[in-house]
N, C-alpha and C positions, 0 to 999 in steps of 0.2 A: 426689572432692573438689568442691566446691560451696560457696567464700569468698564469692559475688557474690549468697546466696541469700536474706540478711538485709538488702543494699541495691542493690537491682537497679537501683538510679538512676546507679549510679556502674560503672563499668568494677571489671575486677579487673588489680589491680598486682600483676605477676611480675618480678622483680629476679635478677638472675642475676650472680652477681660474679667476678674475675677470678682470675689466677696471684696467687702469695702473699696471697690471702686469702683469706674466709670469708662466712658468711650473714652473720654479726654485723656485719661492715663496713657494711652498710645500717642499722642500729640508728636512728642520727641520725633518717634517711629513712624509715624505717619509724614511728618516734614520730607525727611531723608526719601523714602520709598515714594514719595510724590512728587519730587523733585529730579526722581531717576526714570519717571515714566511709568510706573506702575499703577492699573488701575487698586484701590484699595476700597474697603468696606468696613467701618469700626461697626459691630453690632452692637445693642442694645441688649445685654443679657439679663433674662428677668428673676434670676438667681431664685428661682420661686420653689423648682423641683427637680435633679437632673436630669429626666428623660422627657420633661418638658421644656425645657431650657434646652435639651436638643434636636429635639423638635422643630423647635423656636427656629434655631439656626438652621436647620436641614431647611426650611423652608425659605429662606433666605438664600441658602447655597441652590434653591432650585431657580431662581432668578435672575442667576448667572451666568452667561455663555461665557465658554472655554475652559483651560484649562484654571486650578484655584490652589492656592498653598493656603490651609485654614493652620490661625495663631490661635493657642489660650495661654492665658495668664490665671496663674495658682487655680481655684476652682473651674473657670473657663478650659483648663488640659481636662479637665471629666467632661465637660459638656463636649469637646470635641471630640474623644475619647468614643464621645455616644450619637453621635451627629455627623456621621459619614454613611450614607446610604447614597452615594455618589460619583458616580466613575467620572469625574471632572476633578475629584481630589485627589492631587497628584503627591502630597505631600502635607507632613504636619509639623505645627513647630512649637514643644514646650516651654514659653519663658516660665522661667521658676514654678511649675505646674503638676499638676495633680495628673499622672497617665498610668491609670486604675487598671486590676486585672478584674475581669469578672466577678461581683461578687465583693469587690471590695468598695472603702467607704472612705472620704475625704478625713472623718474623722479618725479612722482606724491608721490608715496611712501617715497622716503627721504624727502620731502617737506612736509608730513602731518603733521609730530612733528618738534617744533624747535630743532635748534642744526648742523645742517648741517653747514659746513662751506666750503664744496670742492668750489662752484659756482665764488666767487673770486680767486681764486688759481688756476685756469685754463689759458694755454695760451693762446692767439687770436688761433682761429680755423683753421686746416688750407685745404684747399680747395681741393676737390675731383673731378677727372674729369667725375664725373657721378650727379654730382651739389649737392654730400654729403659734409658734415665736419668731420672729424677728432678729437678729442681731448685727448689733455695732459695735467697733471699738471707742473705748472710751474719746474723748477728743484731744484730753490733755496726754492722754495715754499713746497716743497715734504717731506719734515722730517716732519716738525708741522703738517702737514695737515692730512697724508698718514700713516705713522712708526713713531710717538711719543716717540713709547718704545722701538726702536729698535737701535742698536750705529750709530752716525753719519756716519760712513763710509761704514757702511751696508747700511745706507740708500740712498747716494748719490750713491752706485753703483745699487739699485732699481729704485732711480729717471732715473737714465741713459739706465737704460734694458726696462725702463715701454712702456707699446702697447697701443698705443691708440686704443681709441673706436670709433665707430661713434656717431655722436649727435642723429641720426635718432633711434637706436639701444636702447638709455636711455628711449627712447618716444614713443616704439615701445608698443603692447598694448600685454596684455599675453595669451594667450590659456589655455585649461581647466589644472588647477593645481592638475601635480601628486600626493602630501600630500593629497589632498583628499581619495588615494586606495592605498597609499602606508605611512607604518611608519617613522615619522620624529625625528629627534633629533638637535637640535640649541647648538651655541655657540656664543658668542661676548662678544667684550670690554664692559666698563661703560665710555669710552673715545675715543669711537668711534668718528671721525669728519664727517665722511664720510654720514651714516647711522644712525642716531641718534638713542642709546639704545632704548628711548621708543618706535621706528618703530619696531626695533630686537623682543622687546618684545610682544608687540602686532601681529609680523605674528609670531611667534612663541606659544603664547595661542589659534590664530586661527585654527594655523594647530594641535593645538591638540598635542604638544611635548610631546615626551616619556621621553626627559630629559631635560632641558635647564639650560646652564652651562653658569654664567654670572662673565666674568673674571676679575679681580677688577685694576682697573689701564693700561687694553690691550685698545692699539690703534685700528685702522679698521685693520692692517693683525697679529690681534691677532695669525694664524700659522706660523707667523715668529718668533715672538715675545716672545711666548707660546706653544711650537710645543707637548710638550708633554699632554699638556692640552687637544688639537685638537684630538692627537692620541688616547688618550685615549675614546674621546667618539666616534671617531670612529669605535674603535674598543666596545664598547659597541655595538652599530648599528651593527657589524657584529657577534656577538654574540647573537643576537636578534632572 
């Protein structure tokens, strides 16, 4: 793979998105950043385990010449978090995302501040024949919970597309975190359900942001919601 070979002036955008979603969920974001010349790459996250899951990615990032500004969204910030084993990654960028300290766990992280509401919103789990679980959010449940600020009918065709994750995967514990050797930049709601602002905020003073963009009114997939917001600091990070 070789996105960055038609404009070598610009970085290549690899976006890696979270639990209950999809590549698509970057759509917005992907318009903007493809329309300003930017090679781009939505991954396909297999939300299965997170050191597999960045894995996944690392191997993907090895298929790319030049330099790369790598995105996640909500559990996708742990996968990248774990999937920098690559001096081509010039920069990282949290939309509303998980940017884990060693040792730490998706599920312990939304749970250190109040405000989380995903935990009831979920369906019964459903059973893996490897004696994992699965999970989704309910569907009727998916607008309040997930896309707040996004139209009902965009929302229910997300409830519909969304991937689940494994339970194991939320609980799974992090490896040494990229943002320590490499530049970060945040973004999120102040109406996040998912990830409560004050978590956003606090691994984002941790890691020492170069910008953090706190969007007044965005739900948790503030790049659906707010694509040009997203784009934009991304595209700072790649100007960086």
């Amino acid at each position: 793979m070789n996105p960055a070979s038609a404009q070598d002036s610009k970085p290549t955008i690899v976006l890696v998105h979270g639990a209950f979603a999809e590549s698509s969920s970057w759509n917005g974001v992907l318009a903007q950043l493809i329309r300003k010349g930017y090679p781009t790459v939505a991954v396909a996250n297999p939300l299965r385990e997170v050191k597999s899951d960045a894995d996944y990615v690392a191997s993907v990032l090895q298929g790319i010449e030049g330099p790369i500004v790598l995105v996640g969204h909500s559990y996708g910030g742990a996968v990248i978090t774990n999937a920098v084993d690559n001096e081509n990654v010039k920069a990282l960028v949290y939309v509303a995302a998980f940017a884990p300290e060693a040792g730490e766990t998706a599920v312990e992280l939304s749970g250190r501040y109040p405000g989380s509401t995903l935990g009831p919103t979920l369906a019964p789990p459903v059973e893996l024949p490897d004696g994992g679980k699965d999970l989704h959010i309910q569907q009727d449940k998916f607008h309040a919970q997930f896309a707040a600020d996004v139209p009902a009918n965009d929302a229910q065709l997300m409830a519909s597309t969304q991937r689940p994750i494994t339970e194991a995967a939320l609980n799974e514990a992090s490896g040494v975190p990229a943002w320590k050797s490499v530049p970060s930049w945040f973004i999120y709601g102040d109406r996040d359900l998912n990830i409560p602002a004050a978590a956003l905020s606090f691994m984002a003073e941790r890691a020492n942001s170069h910008e953090t963009v706190v969007v007044n009114g965005a739900s948790h997939v503030v790049m659906v919601s707010h694509p040009d917001a997203v784009a934009a600091i991304i595209e700072q990070a790649a100007r960086n």
